[in-house]
N, C-alpha and C positions, 0 to 999 in steps of 0.2 A: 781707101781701097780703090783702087784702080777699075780703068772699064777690063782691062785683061784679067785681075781676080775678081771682078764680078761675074766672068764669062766662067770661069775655073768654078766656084761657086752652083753655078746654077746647072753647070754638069753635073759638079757632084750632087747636088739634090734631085735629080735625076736619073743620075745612076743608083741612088738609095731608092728611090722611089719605083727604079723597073725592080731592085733585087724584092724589095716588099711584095712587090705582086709576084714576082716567080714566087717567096714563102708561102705566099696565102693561095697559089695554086697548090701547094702542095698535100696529096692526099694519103692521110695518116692510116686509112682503116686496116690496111697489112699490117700496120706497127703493133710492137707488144707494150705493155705498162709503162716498162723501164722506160722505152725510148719516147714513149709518150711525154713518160714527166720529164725527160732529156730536153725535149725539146722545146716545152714548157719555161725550164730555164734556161733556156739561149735568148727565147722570147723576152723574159725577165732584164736578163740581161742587156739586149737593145734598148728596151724601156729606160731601163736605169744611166744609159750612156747618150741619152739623148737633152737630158739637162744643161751636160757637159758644150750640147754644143751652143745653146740657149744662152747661157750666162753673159760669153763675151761678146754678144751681140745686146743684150741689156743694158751691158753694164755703158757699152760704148755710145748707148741712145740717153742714157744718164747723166754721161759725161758733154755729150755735143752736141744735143737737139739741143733747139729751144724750144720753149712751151705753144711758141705760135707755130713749130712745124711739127709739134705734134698734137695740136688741137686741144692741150689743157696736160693733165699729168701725163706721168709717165704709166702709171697701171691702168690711166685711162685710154692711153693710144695702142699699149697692149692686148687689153682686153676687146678694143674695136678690130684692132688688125687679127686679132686670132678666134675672136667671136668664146672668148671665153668669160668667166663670172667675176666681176669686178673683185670679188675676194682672192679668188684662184693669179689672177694677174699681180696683184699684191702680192701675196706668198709668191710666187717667183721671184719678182722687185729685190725682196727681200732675200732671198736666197740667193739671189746673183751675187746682190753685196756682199754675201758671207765665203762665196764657194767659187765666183769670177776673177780672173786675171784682173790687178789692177794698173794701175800707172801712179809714180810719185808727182808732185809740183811740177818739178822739171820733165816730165814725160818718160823717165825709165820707168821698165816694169817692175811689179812687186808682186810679190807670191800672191793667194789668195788667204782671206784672213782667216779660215779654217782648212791649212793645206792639206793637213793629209785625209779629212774627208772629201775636199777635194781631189786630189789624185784619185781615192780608191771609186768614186763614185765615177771622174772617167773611164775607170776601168771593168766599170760594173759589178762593182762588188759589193755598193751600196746601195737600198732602196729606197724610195722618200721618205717611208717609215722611221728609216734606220737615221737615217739625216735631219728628219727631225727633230728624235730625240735628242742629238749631240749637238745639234743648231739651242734648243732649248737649255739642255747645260749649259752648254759656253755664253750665254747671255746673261743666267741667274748665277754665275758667279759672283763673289763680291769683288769689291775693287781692289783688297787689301792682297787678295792673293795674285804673284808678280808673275810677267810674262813666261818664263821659261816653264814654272808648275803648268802653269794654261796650256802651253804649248805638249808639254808631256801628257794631260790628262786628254785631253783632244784628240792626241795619237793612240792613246791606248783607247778610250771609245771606238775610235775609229777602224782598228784591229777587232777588236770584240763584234764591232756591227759585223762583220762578213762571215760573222759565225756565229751571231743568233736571231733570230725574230725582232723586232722591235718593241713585241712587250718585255719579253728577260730583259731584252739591253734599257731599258728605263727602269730596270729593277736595278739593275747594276748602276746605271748614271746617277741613282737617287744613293745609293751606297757610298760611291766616291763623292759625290756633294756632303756628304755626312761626315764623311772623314776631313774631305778639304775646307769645310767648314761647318763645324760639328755645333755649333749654336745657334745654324739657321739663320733665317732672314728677320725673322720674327723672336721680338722680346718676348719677356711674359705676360706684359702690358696685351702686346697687340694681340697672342696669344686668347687673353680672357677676355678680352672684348669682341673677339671674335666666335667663343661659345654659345652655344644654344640647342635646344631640342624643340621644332617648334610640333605637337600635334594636330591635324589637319584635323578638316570637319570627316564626323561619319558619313560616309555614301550609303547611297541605298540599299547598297547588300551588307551593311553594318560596320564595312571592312575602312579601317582609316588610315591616312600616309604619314607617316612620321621623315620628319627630315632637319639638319641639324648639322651644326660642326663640332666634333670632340676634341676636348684637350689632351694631348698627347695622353697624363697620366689616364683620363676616363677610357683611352682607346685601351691604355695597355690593362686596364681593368675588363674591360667588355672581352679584352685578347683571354685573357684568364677563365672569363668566366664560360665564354665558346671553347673554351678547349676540352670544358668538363663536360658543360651540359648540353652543349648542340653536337658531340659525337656521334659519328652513324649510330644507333640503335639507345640514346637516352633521349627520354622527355617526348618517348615516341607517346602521342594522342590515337593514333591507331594501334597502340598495342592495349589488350586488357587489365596489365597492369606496368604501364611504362616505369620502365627505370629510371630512378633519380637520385640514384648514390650507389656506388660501387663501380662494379664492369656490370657492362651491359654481357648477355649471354648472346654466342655466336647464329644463334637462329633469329636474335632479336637487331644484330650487326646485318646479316643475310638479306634480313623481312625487311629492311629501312627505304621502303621507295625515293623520299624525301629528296627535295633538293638541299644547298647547301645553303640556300634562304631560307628553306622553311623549316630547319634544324636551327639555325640561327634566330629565328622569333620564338621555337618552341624553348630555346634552352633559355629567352630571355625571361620570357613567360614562367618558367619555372623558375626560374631565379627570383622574379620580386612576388612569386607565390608564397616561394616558402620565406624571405622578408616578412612579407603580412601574416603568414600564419607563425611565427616569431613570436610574436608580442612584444618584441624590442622597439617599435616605432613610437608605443609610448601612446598619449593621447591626442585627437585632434577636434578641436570644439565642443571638448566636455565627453569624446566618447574615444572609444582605444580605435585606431587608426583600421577600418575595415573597410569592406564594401558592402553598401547597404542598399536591398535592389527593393522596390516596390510591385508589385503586381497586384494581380486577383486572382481570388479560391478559383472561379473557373477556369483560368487560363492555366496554374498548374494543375486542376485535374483532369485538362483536356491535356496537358504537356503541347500545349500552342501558344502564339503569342508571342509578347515580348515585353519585358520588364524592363520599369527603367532604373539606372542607380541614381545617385547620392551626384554625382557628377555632371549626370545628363546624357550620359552615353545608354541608348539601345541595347538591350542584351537579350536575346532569345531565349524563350523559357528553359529551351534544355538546358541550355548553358547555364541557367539558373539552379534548375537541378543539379546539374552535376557539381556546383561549387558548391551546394547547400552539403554536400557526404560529407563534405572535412572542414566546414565552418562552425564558428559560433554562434547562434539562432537571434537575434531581435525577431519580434514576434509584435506587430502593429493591428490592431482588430480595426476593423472597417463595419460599417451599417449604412446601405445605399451610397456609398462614397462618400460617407461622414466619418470622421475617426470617433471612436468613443471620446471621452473629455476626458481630457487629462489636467488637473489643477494643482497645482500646491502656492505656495505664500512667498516664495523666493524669486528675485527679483529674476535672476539667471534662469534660463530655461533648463531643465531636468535632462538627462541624456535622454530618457520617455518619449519626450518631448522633441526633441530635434529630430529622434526617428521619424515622428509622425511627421514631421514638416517635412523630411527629405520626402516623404512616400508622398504628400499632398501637392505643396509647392513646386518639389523637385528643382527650383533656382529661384535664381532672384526673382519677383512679384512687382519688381520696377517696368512700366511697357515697354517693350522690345528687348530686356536685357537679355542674353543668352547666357548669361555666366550660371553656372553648374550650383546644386548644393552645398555640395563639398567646400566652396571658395566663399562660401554667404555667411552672413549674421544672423541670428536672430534679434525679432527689430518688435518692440510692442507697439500694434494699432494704435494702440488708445496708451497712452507714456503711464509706465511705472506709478509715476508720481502721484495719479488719479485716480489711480482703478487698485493699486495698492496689492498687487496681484498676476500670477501667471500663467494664463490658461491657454488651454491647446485654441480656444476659437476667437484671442485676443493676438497671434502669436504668427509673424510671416517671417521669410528669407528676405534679404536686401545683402547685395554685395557693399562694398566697401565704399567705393566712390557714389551708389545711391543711398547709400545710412546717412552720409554725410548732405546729402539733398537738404536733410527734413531739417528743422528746429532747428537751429534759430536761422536757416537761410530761406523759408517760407513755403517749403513743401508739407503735407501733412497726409498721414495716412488714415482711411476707415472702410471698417469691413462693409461689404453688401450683405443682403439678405440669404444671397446662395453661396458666402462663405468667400468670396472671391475678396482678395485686399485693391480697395481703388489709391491711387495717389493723384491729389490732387495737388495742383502747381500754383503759384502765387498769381496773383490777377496778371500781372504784366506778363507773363509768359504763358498765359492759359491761349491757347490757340486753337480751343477743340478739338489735341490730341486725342487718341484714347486714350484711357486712366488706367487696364488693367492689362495686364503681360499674358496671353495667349499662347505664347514662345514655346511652352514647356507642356502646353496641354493644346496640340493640331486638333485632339479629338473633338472641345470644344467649337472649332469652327464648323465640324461636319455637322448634317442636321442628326438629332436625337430620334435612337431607337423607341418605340414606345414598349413598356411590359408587357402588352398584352400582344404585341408581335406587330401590330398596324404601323 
């Protein structure tokens, strides 16, 4: 460029820059709605044409700077000259490339490599939202599909942006990516290894995060199963007797505060409820697949509190109550927080008997483990072989990876006097850990109430 289009240049950013201040003198409060939002998008509109002029000045310090005249990268002398966010300088970079005038080898021009988002966004009729989108398509194509389809789908986004928001038009972009390659990017391989649900820990208000990636088929199952049960007015928990089959009645549609999250946990909730209340899962550890919560006679007859399950998770007394109406009862007797004894002669523990561990142990009895009941063994203190016998005060949980501890790798377990399982560890690894798991019972660590109230 010449010093004469430098002088041309720096008028016209001058003359842009007096017309800006005459807009932003401009005072609206006579104006009505319409011309309000009128003017609104005029403003939109400059916004979106200012890109336009950004590019071929990018692209030209991409092509001719060197790295020593411009003190290291390119989103690096960007971001100092404009005092912008090393990220924000980058997404330009990049968008220059896609949406800027180029030059071939020999220096003729060449279109830009998304033309007709380019054009329309000179023209303002695209907004960075919208160009994002279509920037993000046209990269995740695969290679197999040939120039002129690219060029066609690029055009038709590009029309579509100037006539919707850029969430529909990413509804529509993920559509035409489905047609112009309907098997994705992803095998079934990458697919399944990429599944999971993981559950977080409970927080203190009991409430806990689930997060997770589903496989197509499991999404379009959870799709099916929201269409039923998380409808305005079913599986409503504020109604007194919530619907969960049929139509909901239109004063129960009317009354549905609910957001569209919290219909969606309620209808999942009712979904693996009536699962468990089935009886189709069958057995697990010798007992029919339930939820089995522990507490104390006080705390349900105070209706306070909080029970724990089989699992380890927290459950607030009422909520114990209210699942006790339509469950099936295990019934474990306690005496000062001793279970009564439970015995027989089989080597396997009784389902009796596994209740009273979920209610005592409530998890694994290995120090620090946190793993749940529900996922434990039953492990005898004192081995089978000896004692010839299966009693409820010979008889703790141990997960999988600590069963596998003891015998013959020189761990070994024995009860204390106050019923507690110690594990004690082979000399070479004894390090004065502790020996008994706390995990599962805080209350232990508090100091003791005495009976007589001191």
């Amino acid at each position: 460029m010449s010093s004469a289009d430098d002088e041309v240049a720096e008028a016209a950013f001058d003359a842009l820059d007096k017309a800006l201040d005459t807009v932003a003198a401009l005072n609206f409060a006579a104006s009505n709605t319409r011309r309000r939002l009128a003017s609104l998008q005029r403003c939109e509109q400059v916004r979106r044409r200012l890109p336009a002029v950004e590019h071929p000045l990018i692209n030209q310090l991409a092509r001719e700077a060197t790295p020593a005249e411009l003190g290291g990268t390119l989103p690096h002398a960007v971001a100092e000259a404009t005092l912008i966010s090393r990220a924000e300088a980058g997404r330009r970079v990049r968008e220059a490339a896609d949406l800027g005038a180029r030059c071939g080898l020999t220096g003729e021009p060449l279109a830009p490599v998304l033309a007709a988002t380019a054009t329309a966004q000179r023209q303002g009729k695209l907004g960075a939202g919208q160009v994002a989108v279509i920037r993000r398509f046209c990269h995740e194509l695969p290679g197999f599909i040939d120039a002129d389809t690219r060029e066609a789908a690029e055009a038709q986004l590009a029309e579509l942006g100037t006539q919707f928001r850029p969430e529909p038009l990413a509804g529509l972009a993920d559509r035409l990516m489905d047609w112009l390659n309907p098997d994705g990017s992803f095998t079934d391989e990458d697919r399944a290894r990429r599944r999971g649900l993981t559950l977080g820990k409970q927080q203190a208000d009991g409430m806990s995060a689930l997060r997770g990636w589903l496989t197509p088929e499991a999404r379009a199952t959870l799709e099916a199963v929201w269409a039923k049960l998380a409808a305005p007015g079913m599986c409503n928990p504020s109604d007194e007797n919530p619907c969960v089959d049929g139509a909901p009645t239109e004063q129960a549609i009317e009354g549905d505060g609910r957001s569209a999250a919290q219909r969606n946990h309620d209808g999942v909730n009712a979904a693996l409820r009536a699962v468990l209340a089935s009886g189709e899962l069958g057995q697990h550890n010798g007992l029919p697949a339930s939820i089995i919560v522990s507490t104390t006679l006080a705390e349900l007859g105070q209706a306070a509190g909080q029970g724990v399950t089989g699992g380890g998770t927290r459950l607030p007394v009422s909520d114990v109550i209210r699942l006790a109406r339509h469950a099936h009862h295990y019934l474990a007797v306690f005496d000062k927080a001793e279970p009564v004894a439970l015995y027989h002669s089989k080597r396997l523990a009784s389902p009796g008997q596994r209740i009273v561990l979920y209610a005592k142990e409530r998890g694994c009895s290995a120090p620090g483990c946190d793993v749940g009941g529900y996922y434990c063994e039953v492990h005898h203190v004192t081995d089978y072989a000896h004692c010839r016998t299966t009693g409820i005060d010979n008889l703790t949980l141990a997960c999988g990876p600590h069963h596998r501890l003891l015998q013959p790798r020189g761990w070994s377990t024995r009860k204390r006097t106050n019923g507690d399982t110690e594990w004690i560890p082979p000399p070479h690894l004894d390090r004065g850990q502790p020996r008994t798991n706390t995990y599962h019972h805080p209350e232990k660590l508090l100091p003791r109430e005495h009976d007589d109230g001191g």
